[in-house]
FIROLO-68086 format. One record per residue: x, z, y of N, C-alpha, C in turn; residue in three letters. Coordinates in steps of 0.2 Angstrom, whole numbers. Atoms other than C-alpha are relative to their C-alpha. Layout:
REM FIROLO-68086
+-------+-------+-------+-------+-------+-------+-------+-------+-------+---------+
|   npx |   npz |   npy |  capx |  capz |  capy |   cpx |   cpz |   cpy | residuo |
+-------+-------+-------+-------+-------+-------+-------+-------+-------+---------+
|     X |     Z |     Y |     X |     Z |     Y |     X |     Z |     Y |     ALA |
...
+-------+-------+-------+-------+-------+-------+-------+-------+-------+---------+
END
This chain:
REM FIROLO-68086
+-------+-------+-------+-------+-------+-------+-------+-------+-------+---------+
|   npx |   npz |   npy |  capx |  capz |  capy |   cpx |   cpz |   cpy | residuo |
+-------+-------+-------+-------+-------+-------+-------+-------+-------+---------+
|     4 |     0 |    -6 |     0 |     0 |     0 |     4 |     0 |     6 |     UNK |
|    -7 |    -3 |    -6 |     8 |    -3 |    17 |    -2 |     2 |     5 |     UNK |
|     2 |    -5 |    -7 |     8 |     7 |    33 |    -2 |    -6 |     5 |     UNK |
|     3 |     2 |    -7 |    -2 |     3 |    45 |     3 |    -2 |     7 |     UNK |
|    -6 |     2 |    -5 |     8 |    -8 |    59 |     1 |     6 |     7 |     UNK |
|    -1 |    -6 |    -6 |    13 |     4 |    76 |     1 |    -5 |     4 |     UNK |
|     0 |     5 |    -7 |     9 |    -5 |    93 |     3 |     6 |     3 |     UNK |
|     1 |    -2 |    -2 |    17 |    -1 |   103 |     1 |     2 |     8 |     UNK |
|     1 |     1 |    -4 |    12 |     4 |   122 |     5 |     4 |     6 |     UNK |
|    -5 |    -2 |    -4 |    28 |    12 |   132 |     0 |    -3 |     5 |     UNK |
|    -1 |     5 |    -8 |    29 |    -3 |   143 |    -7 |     0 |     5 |     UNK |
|     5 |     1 |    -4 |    11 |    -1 |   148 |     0 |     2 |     7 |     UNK |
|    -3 |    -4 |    -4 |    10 |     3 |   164 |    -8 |     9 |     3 |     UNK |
|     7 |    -7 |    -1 |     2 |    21 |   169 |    -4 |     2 |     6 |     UNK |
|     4 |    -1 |    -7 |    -7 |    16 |   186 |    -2 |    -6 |     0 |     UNK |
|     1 |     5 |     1 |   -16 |     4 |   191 |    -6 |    -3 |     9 |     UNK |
|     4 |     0 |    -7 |   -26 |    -2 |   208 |    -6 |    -3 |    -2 |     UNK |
|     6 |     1 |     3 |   -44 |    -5 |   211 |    -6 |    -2 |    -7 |     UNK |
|     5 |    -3 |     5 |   -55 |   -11 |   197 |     4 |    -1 |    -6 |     UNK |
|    -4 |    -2 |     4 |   -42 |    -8 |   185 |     1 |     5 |    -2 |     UNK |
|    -4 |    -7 |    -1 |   -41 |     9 |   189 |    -4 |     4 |    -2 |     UNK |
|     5 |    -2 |     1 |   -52 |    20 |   182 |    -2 |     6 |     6 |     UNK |
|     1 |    -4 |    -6 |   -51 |    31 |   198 |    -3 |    -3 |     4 |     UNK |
|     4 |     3 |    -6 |   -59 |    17 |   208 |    -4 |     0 |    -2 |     UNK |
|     8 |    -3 |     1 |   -74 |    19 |   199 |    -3 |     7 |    -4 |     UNK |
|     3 |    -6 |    -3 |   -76 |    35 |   200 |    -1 |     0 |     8 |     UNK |
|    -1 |     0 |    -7 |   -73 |    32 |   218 |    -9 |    -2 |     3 |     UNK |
|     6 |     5 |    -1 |   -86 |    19 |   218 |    -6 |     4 |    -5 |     UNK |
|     6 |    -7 |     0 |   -99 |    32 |   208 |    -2 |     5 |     3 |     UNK |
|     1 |    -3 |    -5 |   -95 |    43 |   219 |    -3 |    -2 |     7 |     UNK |
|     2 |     2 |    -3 |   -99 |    33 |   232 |    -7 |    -2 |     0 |     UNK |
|     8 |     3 |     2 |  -116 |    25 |   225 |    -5 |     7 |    -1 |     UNK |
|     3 |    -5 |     1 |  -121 |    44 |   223 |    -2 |     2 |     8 |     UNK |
|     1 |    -5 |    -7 |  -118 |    53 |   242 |    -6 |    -9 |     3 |     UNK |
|     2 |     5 |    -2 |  -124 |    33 |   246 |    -8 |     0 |    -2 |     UNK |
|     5 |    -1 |     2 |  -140 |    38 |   237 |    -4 |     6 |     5 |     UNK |
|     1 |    -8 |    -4 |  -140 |    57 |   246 |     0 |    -4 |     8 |     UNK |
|     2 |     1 |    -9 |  -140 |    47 |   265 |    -5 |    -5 |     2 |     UNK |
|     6 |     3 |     1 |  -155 |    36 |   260 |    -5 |     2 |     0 |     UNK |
|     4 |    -5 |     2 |  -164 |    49 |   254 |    -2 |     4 |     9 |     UNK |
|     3 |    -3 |    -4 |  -161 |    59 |   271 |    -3 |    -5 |     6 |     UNK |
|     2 |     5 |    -5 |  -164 |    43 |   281 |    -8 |    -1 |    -1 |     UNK |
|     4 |    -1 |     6 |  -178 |    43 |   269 |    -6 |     4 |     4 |     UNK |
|     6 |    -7 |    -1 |  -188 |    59 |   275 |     3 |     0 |    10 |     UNK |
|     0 |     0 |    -8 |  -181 |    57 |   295 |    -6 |    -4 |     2 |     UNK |
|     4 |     5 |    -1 |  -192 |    41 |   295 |    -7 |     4 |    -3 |     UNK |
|     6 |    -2 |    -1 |  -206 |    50 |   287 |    -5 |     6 |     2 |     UNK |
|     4 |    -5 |    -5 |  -208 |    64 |   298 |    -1 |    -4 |     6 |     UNK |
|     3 |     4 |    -5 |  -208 |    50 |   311 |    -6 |    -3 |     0 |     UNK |
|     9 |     4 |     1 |  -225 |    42 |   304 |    -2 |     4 |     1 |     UNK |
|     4 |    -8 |     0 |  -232 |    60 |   305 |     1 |     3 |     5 |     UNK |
|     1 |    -1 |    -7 |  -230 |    64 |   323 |    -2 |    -7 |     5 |     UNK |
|     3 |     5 |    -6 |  -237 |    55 |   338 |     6 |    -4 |     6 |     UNK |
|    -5 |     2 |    -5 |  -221 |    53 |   350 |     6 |     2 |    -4 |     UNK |
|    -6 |    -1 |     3 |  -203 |    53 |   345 |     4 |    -2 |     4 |     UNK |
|     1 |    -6 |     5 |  -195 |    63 |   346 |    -4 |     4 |     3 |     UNK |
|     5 |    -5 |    -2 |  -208 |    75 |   346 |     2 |     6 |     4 |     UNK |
|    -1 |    -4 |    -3 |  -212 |    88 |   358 |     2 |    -2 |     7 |     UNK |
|    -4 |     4 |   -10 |  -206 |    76 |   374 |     9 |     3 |    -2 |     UNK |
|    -8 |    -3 |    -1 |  -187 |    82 |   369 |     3 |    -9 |     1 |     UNK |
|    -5 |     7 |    -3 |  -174 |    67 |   376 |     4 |     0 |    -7 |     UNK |
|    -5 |     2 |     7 |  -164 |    58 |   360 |     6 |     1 |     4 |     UNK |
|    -7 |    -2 |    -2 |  -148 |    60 |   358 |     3 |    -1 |     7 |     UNK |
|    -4 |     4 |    -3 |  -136 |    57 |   372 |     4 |    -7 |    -6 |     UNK |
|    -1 |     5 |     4 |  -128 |    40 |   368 |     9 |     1 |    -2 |     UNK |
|    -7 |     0 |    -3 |  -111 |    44 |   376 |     8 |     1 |    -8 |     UNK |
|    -5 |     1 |     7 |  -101 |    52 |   360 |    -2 |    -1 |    -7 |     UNK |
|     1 |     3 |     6 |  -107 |    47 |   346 |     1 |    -9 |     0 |     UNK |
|    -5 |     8 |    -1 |  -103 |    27 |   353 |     6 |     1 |     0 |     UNK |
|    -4 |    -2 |     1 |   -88 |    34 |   356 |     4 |     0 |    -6 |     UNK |
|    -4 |    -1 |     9 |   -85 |    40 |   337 |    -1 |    -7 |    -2 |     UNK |
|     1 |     4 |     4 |   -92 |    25 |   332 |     6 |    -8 |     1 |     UNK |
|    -4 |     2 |    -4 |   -79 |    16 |   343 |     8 |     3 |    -5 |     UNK |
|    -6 |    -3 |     5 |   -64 |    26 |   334 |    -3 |    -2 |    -7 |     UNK |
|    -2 |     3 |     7 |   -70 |    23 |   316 |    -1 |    -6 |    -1 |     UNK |
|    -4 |     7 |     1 |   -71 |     7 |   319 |     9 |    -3 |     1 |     UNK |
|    -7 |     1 |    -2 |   -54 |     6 |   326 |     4 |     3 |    -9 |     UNK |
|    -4 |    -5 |     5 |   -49 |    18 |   311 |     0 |    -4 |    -5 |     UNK |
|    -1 |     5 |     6 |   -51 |     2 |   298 |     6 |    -3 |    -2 |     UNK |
|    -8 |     4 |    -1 |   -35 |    -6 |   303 |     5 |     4 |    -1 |     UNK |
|    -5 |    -2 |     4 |   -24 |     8 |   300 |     0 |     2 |    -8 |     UNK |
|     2 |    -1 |     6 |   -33 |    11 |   283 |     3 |    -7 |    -4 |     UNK |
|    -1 |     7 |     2 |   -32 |    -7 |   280 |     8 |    -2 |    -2 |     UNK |
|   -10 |     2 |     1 |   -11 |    -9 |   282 |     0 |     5 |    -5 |     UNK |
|    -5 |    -6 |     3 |   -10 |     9 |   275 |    -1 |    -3 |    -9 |     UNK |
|     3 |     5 |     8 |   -19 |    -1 |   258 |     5 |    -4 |     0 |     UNK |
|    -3 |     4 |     3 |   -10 |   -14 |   258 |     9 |     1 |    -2 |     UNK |
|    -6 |    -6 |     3 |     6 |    -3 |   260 |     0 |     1 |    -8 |     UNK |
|     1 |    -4 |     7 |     1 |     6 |   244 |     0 |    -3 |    -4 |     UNK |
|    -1 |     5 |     8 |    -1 |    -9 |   233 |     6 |    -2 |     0 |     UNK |
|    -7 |     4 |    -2 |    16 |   -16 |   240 |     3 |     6 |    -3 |     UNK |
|    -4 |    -5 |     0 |    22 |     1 |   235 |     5 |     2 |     5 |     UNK |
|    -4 |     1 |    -7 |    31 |     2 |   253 |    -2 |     7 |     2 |     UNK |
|    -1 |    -9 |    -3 |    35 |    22 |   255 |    -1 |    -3 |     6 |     UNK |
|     2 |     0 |    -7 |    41 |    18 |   272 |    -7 |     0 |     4 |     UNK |
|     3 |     1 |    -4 |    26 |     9 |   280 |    -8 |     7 |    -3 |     UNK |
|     5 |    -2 |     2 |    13 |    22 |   270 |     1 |     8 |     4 |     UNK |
|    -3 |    -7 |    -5 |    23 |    38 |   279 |    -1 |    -2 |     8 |     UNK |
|     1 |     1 |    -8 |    20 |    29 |   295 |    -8 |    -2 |    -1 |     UNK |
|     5 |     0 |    -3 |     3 |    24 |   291 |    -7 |     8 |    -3 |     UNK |
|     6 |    -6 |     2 |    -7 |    40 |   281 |     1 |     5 |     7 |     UNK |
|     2 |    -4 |    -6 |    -3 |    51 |   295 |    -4 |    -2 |     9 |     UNK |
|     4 |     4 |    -6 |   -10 |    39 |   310 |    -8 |    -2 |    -4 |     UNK |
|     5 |     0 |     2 |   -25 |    38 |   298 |    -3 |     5 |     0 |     UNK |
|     2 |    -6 |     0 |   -26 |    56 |   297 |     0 |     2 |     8 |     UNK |
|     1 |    -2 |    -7 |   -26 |    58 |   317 |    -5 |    -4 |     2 |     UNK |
|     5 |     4 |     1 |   -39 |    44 |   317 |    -6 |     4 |     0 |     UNK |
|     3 |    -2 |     4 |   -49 |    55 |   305 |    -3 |     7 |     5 |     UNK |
|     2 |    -4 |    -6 |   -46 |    71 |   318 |    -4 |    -3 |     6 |     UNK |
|     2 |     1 |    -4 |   -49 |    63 |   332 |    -9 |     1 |     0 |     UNK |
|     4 |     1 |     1 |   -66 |    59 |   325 |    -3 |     5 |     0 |     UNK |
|     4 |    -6 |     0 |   -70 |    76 |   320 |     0 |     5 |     6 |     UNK |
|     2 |    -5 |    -8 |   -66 |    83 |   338 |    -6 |    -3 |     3 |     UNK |
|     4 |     3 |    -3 |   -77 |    71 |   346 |    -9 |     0 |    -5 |     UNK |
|     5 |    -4 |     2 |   -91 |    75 |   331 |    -4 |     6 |     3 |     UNK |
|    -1 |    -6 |    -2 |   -89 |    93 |   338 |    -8 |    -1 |     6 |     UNK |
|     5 |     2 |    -7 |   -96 |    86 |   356 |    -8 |    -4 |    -2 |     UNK |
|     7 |     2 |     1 |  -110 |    75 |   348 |    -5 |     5 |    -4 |     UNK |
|     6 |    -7 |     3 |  -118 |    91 |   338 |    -3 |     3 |     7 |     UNK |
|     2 |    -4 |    -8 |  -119 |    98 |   357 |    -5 |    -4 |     2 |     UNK |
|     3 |     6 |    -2 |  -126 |    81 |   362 |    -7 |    -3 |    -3 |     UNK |
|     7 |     1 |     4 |  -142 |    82 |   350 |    -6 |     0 |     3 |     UNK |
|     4 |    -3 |    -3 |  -152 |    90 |   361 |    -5 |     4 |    -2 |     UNK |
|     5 |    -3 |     4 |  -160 |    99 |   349 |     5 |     3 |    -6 |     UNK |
|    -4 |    -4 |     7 |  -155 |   113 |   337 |    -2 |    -2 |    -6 |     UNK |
|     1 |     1 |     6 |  -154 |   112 |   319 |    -8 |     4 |    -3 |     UNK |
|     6 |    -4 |     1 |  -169 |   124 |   316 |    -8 |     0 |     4 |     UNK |
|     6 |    -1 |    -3 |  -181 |   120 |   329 |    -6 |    -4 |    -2 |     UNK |
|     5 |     5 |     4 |  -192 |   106 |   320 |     1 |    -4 |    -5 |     UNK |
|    -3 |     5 |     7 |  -193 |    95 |   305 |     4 |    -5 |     6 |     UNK |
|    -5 |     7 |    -3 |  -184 |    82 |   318 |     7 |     1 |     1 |     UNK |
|    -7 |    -4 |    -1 |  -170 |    93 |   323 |     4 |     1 |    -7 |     UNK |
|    -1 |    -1 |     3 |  -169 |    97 |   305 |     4 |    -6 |    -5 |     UNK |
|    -1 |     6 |     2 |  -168 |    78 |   300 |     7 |     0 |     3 |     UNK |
|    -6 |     1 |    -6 |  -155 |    75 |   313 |     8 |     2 |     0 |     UNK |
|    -5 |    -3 |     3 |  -143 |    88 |   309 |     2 |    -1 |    -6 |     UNK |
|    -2 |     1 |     8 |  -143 |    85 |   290 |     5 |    -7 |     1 |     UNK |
|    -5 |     6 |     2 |  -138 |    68 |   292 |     7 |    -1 |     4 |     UNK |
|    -6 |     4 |    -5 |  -125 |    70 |   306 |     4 |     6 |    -4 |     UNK |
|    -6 |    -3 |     6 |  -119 |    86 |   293 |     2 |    -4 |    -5 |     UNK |
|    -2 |     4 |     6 |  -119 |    75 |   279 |     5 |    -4 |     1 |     UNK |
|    -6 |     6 |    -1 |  -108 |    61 |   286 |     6 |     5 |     4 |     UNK |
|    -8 |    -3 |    -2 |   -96 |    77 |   295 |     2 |     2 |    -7 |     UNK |
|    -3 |    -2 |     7 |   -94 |    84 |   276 |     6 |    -7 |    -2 |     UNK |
|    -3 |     8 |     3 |   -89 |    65 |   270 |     6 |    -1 |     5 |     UNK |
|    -6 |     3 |    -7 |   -75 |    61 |   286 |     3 |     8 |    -2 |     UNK |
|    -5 |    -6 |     0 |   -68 |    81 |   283 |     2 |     1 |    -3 |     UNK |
|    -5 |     1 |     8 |   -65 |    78 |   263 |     2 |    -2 |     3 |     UNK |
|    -5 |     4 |     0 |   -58 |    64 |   267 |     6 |    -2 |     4 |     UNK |
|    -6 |    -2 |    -7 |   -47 |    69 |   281 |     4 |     4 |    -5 |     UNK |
|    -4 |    -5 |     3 |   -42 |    84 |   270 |     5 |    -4 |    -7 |     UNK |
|    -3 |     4 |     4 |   -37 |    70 |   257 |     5 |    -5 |     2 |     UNK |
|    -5 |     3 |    -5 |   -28 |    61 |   267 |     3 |     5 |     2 |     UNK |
|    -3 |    -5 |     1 |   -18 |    76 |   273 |     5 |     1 |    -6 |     UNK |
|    -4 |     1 |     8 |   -14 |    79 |   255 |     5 |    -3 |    -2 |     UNK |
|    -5 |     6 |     4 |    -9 |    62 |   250 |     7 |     1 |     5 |     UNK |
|    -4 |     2 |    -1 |     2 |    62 |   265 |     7 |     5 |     0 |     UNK |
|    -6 |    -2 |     2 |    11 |    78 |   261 |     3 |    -3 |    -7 |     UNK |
|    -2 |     3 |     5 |    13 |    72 |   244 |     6 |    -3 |     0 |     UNK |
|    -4 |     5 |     0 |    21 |    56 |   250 |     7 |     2 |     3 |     UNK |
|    -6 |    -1 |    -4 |    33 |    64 |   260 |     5 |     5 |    -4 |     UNK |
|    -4 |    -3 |     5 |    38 |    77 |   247 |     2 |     1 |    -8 |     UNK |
|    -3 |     1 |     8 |    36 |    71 |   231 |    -6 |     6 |    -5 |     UNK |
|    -4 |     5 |     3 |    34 |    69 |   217 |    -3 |    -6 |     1 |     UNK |
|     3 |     7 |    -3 |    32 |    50 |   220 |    -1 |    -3 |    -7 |     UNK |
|     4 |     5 |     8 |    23 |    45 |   203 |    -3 |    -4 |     4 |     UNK |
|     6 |     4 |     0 |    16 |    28 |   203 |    -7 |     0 |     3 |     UNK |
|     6 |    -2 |    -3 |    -1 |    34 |   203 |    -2 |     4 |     4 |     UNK |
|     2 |    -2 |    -6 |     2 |    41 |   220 |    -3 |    -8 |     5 |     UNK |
|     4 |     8 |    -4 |     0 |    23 |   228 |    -6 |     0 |    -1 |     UNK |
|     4 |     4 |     4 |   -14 |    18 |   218 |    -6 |     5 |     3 |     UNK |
|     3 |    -6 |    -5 |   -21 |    38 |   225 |    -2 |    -2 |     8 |     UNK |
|    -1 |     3 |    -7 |   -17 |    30 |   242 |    -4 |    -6 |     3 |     UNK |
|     4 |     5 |    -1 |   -27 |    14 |   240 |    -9 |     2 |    -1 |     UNK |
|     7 |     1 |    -2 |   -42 |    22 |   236 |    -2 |     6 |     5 |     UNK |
|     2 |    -8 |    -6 |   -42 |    37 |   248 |    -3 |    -8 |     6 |     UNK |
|     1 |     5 |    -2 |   -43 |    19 |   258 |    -6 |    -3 |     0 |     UNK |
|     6 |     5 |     1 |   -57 |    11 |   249 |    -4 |     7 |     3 |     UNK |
|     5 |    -8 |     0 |   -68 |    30 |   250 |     0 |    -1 |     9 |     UNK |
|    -1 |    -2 |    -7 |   -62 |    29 |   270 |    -6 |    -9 |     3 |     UNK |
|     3 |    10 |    -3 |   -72 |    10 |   272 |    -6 |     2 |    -2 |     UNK |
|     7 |    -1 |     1 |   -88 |    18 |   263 |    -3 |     5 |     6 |     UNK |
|     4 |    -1 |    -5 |   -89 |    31 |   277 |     0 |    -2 |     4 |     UNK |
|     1 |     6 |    -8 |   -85 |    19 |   292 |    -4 |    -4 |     0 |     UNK |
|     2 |     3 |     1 |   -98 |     9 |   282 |    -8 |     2 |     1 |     UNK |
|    10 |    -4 |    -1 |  -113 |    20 |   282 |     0 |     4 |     6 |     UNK |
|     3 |    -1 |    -6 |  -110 |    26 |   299 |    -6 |    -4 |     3 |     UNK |
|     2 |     7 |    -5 |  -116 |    10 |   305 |    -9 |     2 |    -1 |     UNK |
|    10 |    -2 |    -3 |  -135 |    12 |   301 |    -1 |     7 |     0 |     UNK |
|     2 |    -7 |    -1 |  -134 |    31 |   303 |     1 |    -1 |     9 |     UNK |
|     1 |     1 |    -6 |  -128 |    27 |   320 |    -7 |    -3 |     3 |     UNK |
|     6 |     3 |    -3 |  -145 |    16 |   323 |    -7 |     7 |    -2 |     UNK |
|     4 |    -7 |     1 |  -154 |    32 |   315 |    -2 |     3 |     5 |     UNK |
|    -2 |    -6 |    -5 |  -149 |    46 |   326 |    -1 |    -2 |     6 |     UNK |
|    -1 |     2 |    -8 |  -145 |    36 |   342 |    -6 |    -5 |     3 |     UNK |
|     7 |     7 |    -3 |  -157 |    19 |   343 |    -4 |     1 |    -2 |     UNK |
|     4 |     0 |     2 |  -171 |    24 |   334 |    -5 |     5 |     4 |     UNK |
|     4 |    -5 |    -4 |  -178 |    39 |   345 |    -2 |    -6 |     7 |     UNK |
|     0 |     4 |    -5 |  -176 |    25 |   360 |    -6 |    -5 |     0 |     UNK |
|     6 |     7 |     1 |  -188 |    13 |   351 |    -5 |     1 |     0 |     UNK |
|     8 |    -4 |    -1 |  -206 |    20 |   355 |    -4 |    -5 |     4 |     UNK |
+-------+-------+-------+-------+-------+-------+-------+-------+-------+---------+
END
């Protein structure tokens, strides 16, 4: 009887980017999930709106516009250093990723100071009505999303600077990237939620 041949896989390699990677779809599940949780809240903001007479209820004035165009102004901007900082990481180019995670990561700050001012800029507490309530969730929900991912970024880039530098830190680094394009992505119609939708009456 003979033995069973041995393949064997040492040369394989042990990372691998996008959808090769099993990380990127967890990313991408992950993704498709909180993507589910901002639908939902968009969901029930829309229908406390058919259940009141004026919006937003009670004569309260929507948002200010000021910082939250602003933020929306920074994470668009913040694409393009994601974007190099990606293409860095698939090149595997320490250098330009030590210059670009941290410029992603002051991107990411900057965003959450100016968050700070747009809570202020609500007009309206969290607790005072189901509209307020709606309001605040969503614009909690998307500061939780940009705070990870800030604190992941953070992470990666102490990593990168002190090691150890396994392979699978790139590959870490491209999709901290893809994750950073989902929330810049679902700003966009949360921004017309919060800000343009009170205006349309």
């Amino acid at each position: 009887m003979s033995a069973e041949p041995v393949i064997d896989v040492s040369r394989l390699p042990t990372y691998a980017f996008g959808k090769q990677s099993l990380m990127w779809w967890g990313t991408l599940g992950i993704m498709a999930i909180e993507g589910t949780v901002f639908v939902l809240a968009a969901f029930a903001y829309f229908y406390i709106r058919g259940n009141v007479g004026s919006w937003p209820p009670g004569g309260l004035k929507p948002p200010d516009l000021l910082y939250g165009t602003i933020n929306t102004g920074v994470l668009l901007a913040s694409l393009w250093p994601n974007w190099w900082t990606d293409r860095a990481a698939k090149a595997r180019d320490l250098h330009r990723i030590r210059i670009g995670l941290p410029v992603c990561l002051a991107f990411a700050a900057a965003f959450l100071v100016f968050r700070g001012f747009e809570f202020a800029a609500l007009n309206i507490r969290w607790d005072t009505n189901a509209y307020g309530s709606a309001v605040w969730t969503l614009l909690g929900l998307h500061t939780v999303h940009l705070a990870t991912d800030a604190v992941d970024t953070a992470v990666l880039a102490v990593l990168m600077f002190t090691g150890p530098l396994e392979g699978k830190r790139y590959a870490d680094v491209s999709d901290n990237a893809f994750y950073w394009y989902f929330v810049v992505l679902i700003w966009i119609p949360l921004y017309g939620v919060i800000y343009l939708a009170p205006r349309l009456n």
